[in-house]
C-alpha positions as a printed NumPy array, in Angstrom:
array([[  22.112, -160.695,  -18.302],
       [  20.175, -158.311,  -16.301],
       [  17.86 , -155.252,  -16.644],
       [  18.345, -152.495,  -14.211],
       [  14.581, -151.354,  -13.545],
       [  15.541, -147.858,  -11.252],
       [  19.017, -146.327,  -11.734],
       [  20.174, -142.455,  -11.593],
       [  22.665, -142.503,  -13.953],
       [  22.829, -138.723,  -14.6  ],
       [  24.627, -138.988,  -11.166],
       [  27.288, -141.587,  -12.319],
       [  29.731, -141.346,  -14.893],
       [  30.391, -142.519,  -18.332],
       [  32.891, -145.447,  -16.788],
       [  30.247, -146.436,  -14.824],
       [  28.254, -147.739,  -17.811],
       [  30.759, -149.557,  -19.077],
       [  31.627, -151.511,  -15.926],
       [  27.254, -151.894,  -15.872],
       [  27.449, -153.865,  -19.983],
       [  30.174, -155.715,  -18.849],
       [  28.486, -157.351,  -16.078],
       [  25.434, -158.265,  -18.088],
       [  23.085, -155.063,  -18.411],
       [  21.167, -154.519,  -21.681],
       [  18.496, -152.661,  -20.249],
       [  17.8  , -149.503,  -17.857],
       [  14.773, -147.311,  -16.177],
       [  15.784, -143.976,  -15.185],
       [  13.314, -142.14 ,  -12.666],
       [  13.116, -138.626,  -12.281],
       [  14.56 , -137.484,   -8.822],
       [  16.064, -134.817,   -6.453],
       [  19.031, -133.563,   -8.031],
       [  21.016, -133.176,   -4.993],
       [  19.813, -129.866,   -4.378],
       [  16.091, -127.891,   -4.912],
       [  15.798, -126.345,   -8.057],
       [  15.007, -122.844,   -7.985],
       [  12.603, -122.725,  -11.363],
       [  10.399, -125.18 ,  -13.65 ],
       [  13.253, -124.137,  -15.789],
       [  15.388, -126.497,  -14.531],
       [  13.326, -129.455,  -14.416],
       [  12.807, -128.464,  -18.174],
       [  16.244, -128.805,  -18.867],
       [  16.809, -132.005,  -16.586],
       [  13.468, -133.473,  -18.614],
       [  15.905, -132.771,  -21.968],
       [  18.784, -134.5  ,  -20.455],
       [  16.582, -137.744,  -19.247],
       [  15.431, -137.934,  -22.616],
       [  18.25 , -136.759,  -25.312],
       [  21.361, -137.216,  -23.646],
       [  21.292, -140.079,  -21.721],
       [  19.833, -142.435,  -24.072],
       [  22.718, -141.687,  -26.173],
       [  25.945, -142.084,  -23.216],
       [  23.786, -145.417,  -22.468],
       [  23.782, -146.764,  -26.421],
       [  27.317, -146.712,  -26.361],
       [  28.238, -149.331,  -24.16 ],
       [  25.001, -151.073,  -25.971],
       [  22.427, -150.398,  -22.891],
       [  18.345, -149.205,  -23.447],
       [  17.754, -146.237,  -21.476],
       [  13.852, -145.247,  -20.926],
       [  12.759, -142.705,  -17.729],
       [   9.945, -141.83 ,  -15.983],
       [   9.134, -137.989,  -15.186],
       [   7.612, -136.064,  -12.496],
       [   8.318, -133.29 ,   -9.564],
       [   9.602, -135.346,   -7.201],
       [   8.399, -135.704,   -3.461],
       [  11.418, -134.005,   -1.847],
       [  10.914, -130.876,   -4.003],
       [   7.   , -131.137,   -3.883],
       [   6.704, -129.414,   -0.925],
       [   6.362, -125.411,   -2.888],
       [   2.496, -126.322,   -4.937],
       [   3.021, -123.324,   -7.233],
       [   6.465, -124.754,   -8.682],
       [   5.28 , -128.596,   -7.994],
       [   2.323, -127.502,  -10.66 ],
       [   4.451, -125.739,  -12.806],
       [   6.498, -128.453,  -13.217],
       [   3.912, -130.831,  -13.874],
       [   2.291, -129.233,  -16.28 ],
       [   5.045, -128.994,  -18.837],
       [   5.809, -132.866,  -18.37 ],
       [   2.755, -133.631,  -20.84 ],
       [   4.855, -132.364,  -23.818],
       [   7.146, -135.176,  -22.967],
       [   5.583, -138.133,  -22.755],
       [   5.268, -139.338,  -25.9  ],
       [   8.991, -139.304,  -26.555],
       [  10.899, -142.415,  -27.636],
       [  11.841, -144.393,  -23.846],
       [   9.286, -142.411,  -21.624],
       [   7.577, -145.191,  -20.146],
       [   5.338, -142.977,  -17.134],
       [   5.148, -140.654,  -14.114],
       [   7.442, -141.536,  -11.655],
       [   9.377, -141.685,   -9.23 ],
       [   6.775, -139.889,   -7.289],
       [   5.392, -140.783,   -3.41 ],
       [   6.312, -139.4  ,   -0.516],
       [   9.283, -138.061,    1.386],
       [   8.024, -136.393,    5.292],
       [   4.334, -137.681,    4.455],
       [   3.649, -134.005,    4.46 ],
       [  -0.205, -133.008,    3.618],
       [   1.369, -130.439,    0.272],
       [   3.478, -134.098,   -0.754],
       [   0.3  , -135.931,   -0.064],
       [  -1.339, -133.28 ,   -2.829],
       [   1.04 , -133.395,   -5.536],
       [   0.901, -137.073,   -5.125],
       [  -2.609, -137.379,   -5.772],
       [  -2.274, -134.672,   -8.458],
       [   0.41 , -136.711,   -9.997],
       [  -1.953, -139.839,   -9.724],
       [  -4.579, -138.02 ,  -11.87 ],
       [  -1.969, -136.691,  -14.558],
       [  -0.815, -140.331,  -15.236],
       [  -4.626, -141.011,  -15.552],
       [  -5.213, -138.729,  -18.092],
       [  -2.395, -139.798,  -20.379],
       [  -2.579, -143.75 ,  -19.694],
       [   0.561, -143.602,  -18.013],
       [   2.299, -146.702,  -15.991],
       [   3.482, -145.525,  -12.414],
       [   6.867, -145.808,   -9.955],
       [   6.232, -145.631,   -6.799],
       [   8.89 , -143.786,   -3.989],
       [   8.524, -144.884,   -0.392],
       [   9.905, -143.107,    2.151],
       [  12.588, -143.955,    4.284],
       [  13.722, -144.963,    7.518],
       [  10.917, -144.829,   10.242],
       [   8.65 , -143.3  ,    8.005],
       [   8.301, -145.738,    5.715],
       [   5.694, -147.817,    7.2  ],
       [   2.89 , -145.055,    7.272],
       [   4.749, -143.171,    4.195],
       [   3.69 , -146.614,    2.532],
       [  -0.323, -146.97 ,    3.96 ],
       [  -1.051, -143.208,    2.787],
       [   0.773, -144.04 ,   -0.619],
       [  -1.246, -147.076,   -1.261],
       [  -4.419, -146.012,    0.679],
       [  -4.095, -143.013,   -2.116],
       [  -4.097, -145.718,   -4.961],
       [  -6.617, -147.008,   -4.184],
       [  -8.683, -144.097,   -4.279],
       [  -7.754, -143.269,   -7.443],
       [  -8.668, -146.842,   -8.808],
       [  -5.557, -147.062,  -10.404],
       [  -4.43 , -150.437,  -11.88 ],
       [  -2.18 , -152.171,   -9.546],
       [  -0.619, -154.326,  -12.245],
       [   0.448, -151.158,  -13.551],
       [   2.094, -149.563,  -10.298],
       [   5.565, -150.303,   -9.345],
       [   6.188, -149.105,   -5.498],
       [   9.658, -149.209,   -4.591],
       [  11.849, -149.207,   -2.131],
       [  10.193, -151.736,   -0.026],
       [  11.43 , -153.52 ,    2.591],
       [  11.052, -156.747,    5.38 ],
       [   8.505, -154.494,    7.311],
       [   6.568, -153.199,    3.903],
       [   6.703, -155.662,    1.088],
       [   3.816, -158.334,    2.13 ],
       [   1.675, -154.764,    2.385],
       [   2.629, -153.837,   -1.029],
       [   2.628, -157.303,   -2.53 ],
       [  -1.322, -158.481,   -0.554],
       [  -3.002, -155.116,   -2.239],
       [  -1.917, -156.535,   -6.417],
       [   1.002, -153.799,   -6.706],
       [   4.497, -154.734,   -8.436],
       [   7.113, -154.556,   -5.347],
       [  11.048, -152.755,   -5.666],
       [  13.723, -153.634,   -3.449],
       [  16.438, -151.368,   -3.487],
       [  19.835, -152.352,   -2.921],
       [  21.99 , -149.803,   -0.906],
       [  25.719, -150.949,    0.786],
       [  24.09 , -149.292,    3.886],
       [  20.36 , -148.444,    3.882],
       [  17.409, -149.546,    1.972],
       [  18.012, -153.339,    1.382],
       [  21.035, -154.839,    0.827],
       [  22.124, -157.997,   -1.107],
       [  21.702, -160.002,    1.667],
       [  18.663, -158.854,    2.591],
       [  16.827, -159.14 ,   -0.345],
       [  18.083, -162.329,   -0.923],
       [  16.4  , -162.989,    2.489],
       [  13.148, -161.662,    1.01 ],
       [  12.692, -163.427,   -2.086],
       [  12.981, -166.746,    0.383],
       [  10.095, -165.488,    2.622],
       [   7.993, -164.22 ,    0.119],
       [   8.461, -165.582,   -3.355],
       [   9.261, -164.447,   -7.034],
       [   5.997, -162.638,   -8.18 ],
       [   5.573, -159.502,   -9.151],
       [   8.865, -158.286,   -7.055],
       [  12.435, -156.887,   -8.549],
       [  15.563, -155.645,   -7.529],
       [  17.383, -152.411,   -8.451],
       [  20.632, -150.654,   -7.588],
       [  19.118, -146.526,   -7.421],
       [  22.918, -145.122,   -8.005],
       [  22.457, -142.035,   -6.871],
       [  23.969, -139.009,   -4.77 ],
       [  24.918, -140.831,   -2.078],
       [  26.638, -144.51 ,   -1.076],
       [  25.587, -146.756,   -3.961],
       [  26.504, -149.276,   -5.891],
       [  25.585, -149.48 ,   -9.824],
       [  26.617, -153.151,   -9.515],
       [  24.116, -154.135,   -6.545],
       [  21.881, -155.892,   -9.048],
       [  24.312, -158.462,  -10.354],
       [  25.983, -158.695,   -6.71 ],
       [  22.601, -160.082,   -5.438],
       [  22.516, -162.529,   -8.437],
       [  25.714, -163.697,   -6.778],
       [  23.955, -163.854,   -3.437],
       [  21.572, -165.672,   -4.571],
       [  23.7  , -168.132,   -6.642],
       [  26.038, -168.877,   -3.29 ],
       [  22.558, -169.847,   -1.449],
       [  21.872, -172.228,   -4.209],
       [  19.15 , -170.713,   -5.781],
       [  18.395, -172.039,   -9.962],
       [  20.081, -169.71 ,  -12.512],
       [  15.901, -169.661,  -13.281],
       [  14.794, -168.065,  -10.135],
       [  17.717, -165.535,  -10.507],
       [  17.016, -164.776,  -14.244],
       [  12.946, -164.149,  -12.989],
       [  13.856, -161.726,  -10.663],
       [  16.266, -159.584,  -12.231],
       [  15.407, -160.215,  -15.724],
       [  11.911, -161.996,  -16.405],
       [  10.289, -159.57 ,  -13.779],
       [  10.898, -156.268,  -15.158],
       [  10.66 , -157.26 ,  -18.729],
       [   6.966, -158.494,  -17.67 ],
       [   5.714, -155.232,  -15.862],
       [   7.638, -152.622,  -18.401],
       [   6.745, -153.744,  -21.171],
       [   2.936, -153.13 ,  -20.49 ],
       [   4.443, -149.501,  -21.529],
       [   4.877, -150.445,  -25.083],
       [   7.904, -147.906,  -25.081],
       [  10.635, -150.394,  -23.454],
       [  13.097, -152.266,  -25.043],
       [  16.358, -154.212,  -24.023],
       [  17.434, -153.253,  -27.025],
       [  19.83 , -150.56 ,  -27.741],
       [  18.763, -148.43 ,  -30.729]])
């Protein structure tokens, strides 16, 4: 049994939740994201909000798996401030739907000063509505100071670190993350990111807490299975069916649930 804390599944297809029950999921979080191209209109993020919240909760129930999402403008597409504010403001008439658990996945992509912006604007949205928080990283050699101005920004804001998820961390970003009291996310690509293997490696350096793993599933390589192929992982190094059940399980249950929204139930 798992819980799958950060998958796109409007990018996979129906078969693909199937093959997710059968190897154990009861339980998925859903960021908003880049759709695989910029969107042209708040129009379309309207529509995409609709989908995130009425349609996929219902392809997920079938195969008997909780869907919640998070929603936002996401850094990639932040870059044009009138639409990034557009956007955001119609995301308030959302959040009190059934499986909405916050704003996310919002961060930064080029560590541009206009993502840097909506970021902070995003930060002060979530404030005003109570909202929990999933954190995007950058990638690749960004990632490092993508990561300091993301949690330098945090900090500012005084928001709760036991209520801030920042994923997509890394060997070379986690301790940051995990020293300053935020939840931690690795990942886990076939190529980039963090595989198996790697996180694996992780969790032996730095321990259970406040850390989880996730598959993404999006546009490009992925694997919707990455999440119970590192259980494996970790099961071939030896590791107690406890420790595996903390960090793929236990962990997420702990930190969503401060939302009140999520469930591993399917309704």
């Amino acid at each position: 049994m798992y819980i799958d804390p950060h998958v796109h599944m409007v990018s996979r297809t129906t078969d693909d939740y199937e093959r997710m029950a059968l190897a154990g999921c009861v339980a998925i979080t859903e960021p908003a994201f880049w759709a695989g191209y910029d969107r042209s209109s708040a129009a379309g993020f309207f529509d995409y909000f609709r989908t995130l919240t009425e349609y996929e909760p219902r392809r997920a129930a079938q195969y008997g798996i909780a869907h919640h999402t998070w929603l936002c403008i996401n850094p990639k597409e932040a870059e044009d401030l009138g639409l990034a504010r557009e956007v955001m403001s119609i995301i308030p008439e959302f959040l009190e739907r059934p499986g909405v658990l916050g704003i996310g996945e919002i961060g930064l992509n080029k560590n541009s000063r206009n993502e840097l912006r909506i970021f902070e604007e995003h930060l002060e949205l979530a404030g005003r509505h109570d909202q929990m928080i999933l954190i995007h990283t950058p990638h690749l050699e960004d990632k490092l100071k993508g990561t300091r101005l993301i949690l330098d920004a945090l900090d500012d804001a005084g928001v709760d670190p036991g209520r801030v998820l920042v994923d997509h961390v890394e060997e070379h970003t986690v301790e940051l993350v995990l020293d300053r009291g935020y939840w931690a996310g690795m990942t886990l690509y076939p190529e980039t990111k963090c595989t198996p293997q790697r996180a694996a490696d992780i969790f032996e350096v730095y321990g259970q807490e406040r850390i989880w793993i996730n598959s993404a599933g999006d546009w490009g390589p992925s694997d919707p299975l990455a999440v119970p192929k590192c259980q494996q992982e970790l099961r071939s190094r030896g590791h107690l069916e406890e420790m595996i059940r903390k960090v793929s399980f236990e962990n997420p249950l702990k930190f969503l649930s401060q939302s009140g929204k999520f469930s591993t139930n399917s309704p």
